[in-house]
C-alpha positions in Angstrom: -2.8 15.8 47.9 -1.5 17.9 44.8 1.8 18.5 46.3 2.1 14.5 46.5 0.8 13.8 43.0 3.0 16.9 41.8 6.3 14.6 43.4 5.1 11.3 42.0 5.1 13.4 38.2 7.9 14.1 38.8 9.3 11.4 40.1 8.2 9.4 37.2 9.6 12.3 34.5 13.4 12.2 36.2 12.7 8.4 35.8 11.7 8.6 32.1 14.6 10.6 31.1 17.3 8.9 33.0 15.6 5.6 31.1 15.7 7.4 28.3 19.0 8.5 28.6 20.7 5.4 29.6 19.2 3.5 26.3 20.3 5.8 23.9 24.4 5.7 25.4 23.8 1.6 25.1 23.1 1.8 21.7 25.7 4.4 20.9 28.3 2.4 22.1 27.7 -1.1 20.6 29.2 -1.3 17.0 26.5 -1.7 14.2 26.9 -5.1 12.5 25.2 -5.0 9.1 22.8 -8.2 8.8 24.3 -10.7 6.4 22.1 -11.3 3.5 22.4 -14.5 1.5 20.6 -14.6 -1.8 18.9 -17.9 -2.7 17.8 -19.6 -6.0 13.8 -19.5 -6.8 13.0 -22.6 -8.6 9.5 -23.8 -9.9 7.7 -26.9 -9.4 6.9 -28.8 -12.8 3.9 -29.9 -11.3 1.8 -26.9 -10.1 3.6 -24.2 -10.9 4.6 -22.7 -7.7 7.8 -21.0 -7.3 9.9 -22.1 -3.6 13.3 -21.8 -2.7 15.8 -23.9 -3.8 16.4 -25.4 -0.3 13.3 -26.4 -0.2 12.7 -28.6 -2.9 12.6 -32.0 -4.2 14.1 -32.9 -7.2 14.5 -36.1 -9.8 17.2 -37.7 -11.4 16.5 -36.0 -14.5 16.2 -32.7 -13.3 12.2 -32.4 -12.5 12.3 -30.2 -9.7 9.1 -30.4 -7.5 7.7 -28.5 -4.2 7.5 -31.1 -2.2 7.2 -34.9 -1.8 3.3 -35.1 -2.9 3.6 -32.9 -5.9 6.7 -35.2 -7.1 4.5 -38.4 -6.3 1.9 -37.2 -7.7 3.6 -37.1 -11.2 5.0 -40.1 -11.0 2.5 -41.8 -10.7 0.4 -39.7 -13.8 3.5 -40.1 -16.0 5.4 -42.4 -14.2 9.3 -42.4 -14.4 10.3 -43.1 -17.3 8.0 -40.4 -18.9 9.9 -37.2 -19.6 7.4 -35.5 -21.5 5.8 -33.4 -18.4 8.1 -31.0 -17.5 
């Protein structure tokens, strides 16, 4: 019984290094890419304050930005559009 758990060990070890092994030449020979990184504008919303990306905002005509649709609404209809005094 000890002789058979003693070949499943190491069984399981040769396995574990040839794994092992194997991963490490895969990685070796594929070229590292650097990630591209794109740097985006932070802009805050003139209504709560909160700062979002600029993708991901909603903006007015003259030049309220907002964080989303509710926020811009929402001032709208408190200083409605004409107003320009909240900013």
């Amino acid at each position: 019984m000890i002789r058979i758990l003693f070949f499943v060990f190491l069984a399981f070890l040769v396995w574990l290094a040839v794994r092992t092994l194997g991963s490490s030449r895969k990685r070796r020979d594929e070229p590292v890419v650097p990630a591209e990184r794109t740097i985006e504008t932070i802009q805050q919303c003139a209504w709560c304050g909160v700062h979002v990306p600029a993708a991901e905002t909603v903006s007015l005509p003259d030049g309220r930005i907002y964080c989303g649709v509710p926020h811009r609404d929402a001032a709208l209809q408190v200083a409605g559009p004409d107003d320009r005094s909240r900013s």
